[in-house]
Wavefront OBJ file of the C-alpha trace (Angstrom):
o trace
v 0.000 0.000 0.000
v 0.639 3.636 0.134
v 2.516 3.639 3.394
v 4.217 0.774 2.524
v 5.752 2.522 -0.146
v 6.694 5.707 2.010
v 8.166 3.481 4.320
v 10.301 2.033 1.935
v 11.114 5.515 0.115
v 12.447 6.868 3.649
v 14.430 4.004 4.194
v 16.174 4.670 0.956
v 16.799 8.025 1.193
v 19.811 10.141 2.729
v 19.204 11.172 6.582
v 19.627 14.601 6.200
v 16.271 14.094 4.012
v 14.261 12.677 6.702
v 15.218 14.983 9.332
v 13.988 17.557 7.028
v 10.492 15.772 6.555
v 9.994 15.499 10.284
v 10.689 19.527 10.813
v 7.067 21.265 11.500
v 8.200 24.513 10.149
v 8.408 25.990 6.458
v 11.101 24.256 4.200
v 12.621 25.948 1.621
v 14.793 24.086 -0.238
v 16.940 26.186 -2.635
v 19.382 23.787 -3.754
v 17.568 21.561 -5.035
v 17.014 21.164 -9.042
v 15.722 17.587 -8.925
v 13.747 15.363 -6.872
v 13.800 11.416 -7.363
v 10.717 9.796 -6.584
v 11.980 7.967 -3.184
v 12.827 11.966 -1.902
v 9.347 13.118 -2.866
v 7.748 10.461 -1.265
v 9.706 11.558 2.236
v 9.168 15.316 1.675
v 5.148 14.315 1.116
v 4.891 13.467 4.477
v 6.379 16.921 5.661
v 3.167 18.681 7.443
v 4.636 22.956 7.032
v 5.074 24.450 3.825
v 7.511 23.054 0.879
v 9.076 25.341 -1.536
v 11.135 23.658 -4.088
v 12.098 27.035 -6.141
v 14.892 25.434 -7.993
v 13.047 21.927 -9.155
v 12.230 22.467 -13.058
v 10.580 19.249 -13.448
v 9.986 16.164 -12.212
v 9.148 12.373 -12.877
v 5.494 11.148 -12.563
v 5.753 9.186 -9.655
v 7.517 12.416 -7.992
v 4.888 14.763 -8.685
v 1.999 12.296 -7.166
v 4.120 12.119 -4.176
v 3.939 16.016 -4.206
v 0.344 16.355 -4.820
v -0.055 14.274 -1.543
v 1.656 17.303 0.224
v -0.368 18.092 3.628
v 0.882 21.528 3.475
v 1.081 24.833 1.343
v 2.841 23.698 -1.594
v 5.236 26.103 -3.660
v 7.227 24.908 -7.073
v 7.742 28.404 -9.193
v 10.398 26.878 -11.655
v 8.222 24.483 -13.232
v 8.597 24.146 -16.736
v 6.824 20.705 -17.312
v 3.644 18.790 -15.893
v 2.764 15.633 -16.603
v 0.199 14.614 -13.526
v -3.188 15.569 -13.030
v -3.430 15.102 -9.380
v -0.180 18.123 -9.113
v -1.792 19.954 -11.635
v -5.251 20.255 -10.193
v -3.597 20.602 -6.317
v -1.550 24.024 -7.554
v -4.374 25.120 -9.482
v -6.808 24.527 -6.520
v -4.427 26.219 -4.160
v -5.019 29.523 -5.947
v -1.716 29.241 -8.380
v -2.487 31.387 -11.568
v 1.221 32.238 -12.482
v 2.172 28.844 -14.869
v 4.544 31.661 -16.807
v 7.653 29.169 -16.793
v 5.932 26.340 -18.105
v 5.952 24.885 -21.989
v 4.878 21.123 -21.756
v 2.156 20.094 -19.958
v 1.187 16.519 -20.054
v -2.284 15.008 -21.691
v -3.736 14.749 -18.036
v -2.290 18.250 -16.692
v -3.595 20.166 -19.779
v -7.040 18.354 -19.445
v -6.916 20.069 -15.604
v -5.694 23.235 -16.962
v -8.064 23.901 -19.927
v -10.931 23.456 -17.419
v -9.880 26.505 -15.138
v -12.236 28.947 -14.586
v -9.932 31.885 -14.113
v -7.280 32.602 -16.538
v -3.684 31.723 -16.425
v -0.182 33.175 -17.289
v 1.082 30.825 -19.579
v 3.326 33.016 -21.396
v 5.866 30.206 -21.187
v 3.553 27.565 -22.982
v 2.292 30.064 -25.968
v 6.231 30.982 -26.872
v 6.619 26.962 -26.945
v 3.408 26.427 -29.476
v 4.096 29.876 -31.289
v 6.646 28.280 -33.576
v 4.450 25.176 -34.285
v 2.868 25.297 -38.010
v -0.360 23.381 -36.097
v -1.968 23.700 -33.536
v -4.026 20.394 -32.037
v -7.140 20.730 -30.303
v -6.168 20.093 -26.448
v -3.498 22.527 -26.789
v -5.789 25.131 -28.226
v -7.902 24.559 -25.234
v -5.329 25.023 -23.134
v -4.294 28.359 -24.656
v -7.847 29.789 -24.105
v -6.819 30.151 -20.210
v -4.493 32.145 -20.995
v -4.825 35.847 -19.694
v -2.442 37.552 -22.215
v -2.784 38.037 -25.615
v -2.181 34.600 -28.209
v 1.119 35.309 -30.469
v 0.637 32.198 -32.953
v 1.683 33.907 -36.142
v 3.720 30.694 -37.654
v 0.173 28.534 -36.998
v -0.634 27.739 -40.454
v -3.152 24.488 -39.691
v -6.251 25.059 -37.476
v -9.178 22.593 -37.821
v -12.384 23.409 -36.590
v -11.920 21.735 -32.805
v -8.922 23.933 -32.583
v -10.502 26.775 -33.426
v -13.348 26.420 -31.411
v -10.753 25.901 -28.494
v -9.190 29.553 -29.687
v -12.454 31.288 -29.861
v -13.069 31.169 -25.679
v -9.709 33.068 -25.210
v -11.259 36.623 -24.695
v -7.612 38.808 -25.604
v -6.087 39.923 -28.938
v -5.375 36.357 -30.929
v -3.155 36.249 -33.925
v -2.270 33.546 -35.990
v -1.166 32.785 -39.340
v -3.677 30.561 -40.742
v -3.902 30.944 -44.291
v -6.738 29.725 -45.992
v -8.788 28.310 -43.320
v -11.589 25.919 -44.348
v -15.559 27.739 -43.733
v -16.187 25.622 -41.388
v -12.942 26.921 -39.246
v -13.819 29.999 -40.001
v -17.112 29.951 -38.226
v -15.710 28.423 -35.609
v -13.543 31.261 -34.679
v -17.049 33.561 -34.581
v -17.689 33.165 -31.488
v -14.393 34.823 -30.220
v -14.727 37.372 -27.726
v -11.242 39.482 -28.576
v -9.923 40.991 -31.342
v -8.324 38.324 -34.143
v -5.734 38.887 -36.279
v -5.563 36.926 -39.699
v -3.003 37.840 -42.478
v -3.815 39.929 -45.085
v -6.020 39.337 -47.445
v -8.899 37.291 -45.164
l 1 2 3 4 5 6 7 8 9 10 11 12 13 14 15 16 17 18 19 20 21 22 23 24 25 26 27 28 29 30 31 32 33 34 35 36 37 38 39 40 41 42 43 44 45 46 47 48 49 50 51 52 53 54 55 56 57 58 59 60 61 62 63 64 65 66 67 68 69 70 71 72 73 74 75 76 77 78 79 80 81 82 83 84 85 86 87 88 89 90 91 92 93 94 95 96 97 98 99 100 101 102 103 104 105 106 107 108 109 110 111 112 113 114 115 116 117 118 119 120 121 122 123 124 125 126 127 128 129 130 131 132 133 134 135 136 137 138 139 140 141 142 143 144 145 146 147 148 149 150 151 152 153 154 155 156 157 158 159 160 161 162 163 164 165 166 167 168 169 170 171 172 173 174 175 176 177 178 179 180 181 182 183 184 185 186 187 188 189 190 191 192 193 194 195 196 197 198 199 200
């Protein structure tokens, strides 16, 4: 079971780790840039706050551990995530700045296309802005977003996408250059001002 497998994890990992899990206070760990799974595991049971500012990304079995945090749970550097139960704990815990991120797993973006306030993923639209298409669940992903949509290299948008685009409410420009009707329609419905090349 689960506690079988924190009981393990702890007895794998260095001391100086599980002293820090049993401390009641806030943690702040600025050294660290990764996190195995066996570490996360400990650090899950730690009861204060956890800020892992230097941790970029981790492995799947790492960021369940994480979402099983007790306490206030901080990890600014993201750039990647790939589980649902971490993305839907930061998102529940009021986190709206995802700025640093530009991958986000099929589970995570499912989680993060269904927030109801809008997000800062500046990070994630510079990643897609060079792609010549853009798929549907990242579209939908991209609708969160609170700044304006830079996607002037997006040649390919099929209707799902576009429908996707259309619930962003900012300025959205992409490059799309002879979108089919039916694409076309489904962009109607967009709230902000769009931004075609010339000659549509």
């Amino acid at each position: 079971g689960r506690a079988g497998r924190a009981a393990a994890a702890e007895t794998r990992a260095p001391p100086q780790a599980q002293l820090l899990a049993r401390h009641t206070g806030p943690l702040r760990l600025v050294g660290l840039t990764t996190l195995p799974a066996e570490l996360a595991m400990v650090f899950a049971a730690h009861t204060g706050p956890l800020e892992l500012p230097g941790v970029t990304a981790l492995e799947r079995p790492a960021e369940e551990a994480l979402a099983r945090h007790a306490g206030e749970l901080v990890l600014p550097g993201l750039t990647m995530v790939d589980s649902r139960a971490l993305a839907a704990r930061l998102l529940a815990a009021g986190r709206r700045d995802w700025s640093r991120l530009t991958t986000l797993g099929p589970d995570a973006a499912v989680v993060h296309a269904a927030s109801p306030e809008p997000l800062d993923l500046t990070g994630m639209v510079g990643a897609v802005a060079a792609r010549a298409e853009l798929d549907p669940a990242t579209a939908a992903v991209l609708a969160r977003h609170s700044g304006d949509l830079g996607l002037t290299d997006t040649r390919q948008l099929d209707a799902p996408a576009a429908a996707a685009l259309a619930r962003h409410p900012g300025t959205s420009d992409h490059g799309v250059v002879e979108p089919p009707a039916d694409d076309l329609r489904a962009l109607e419905p967009h709230g902000g001002r769009q931004r075609l090349p010339a000659g549509r």
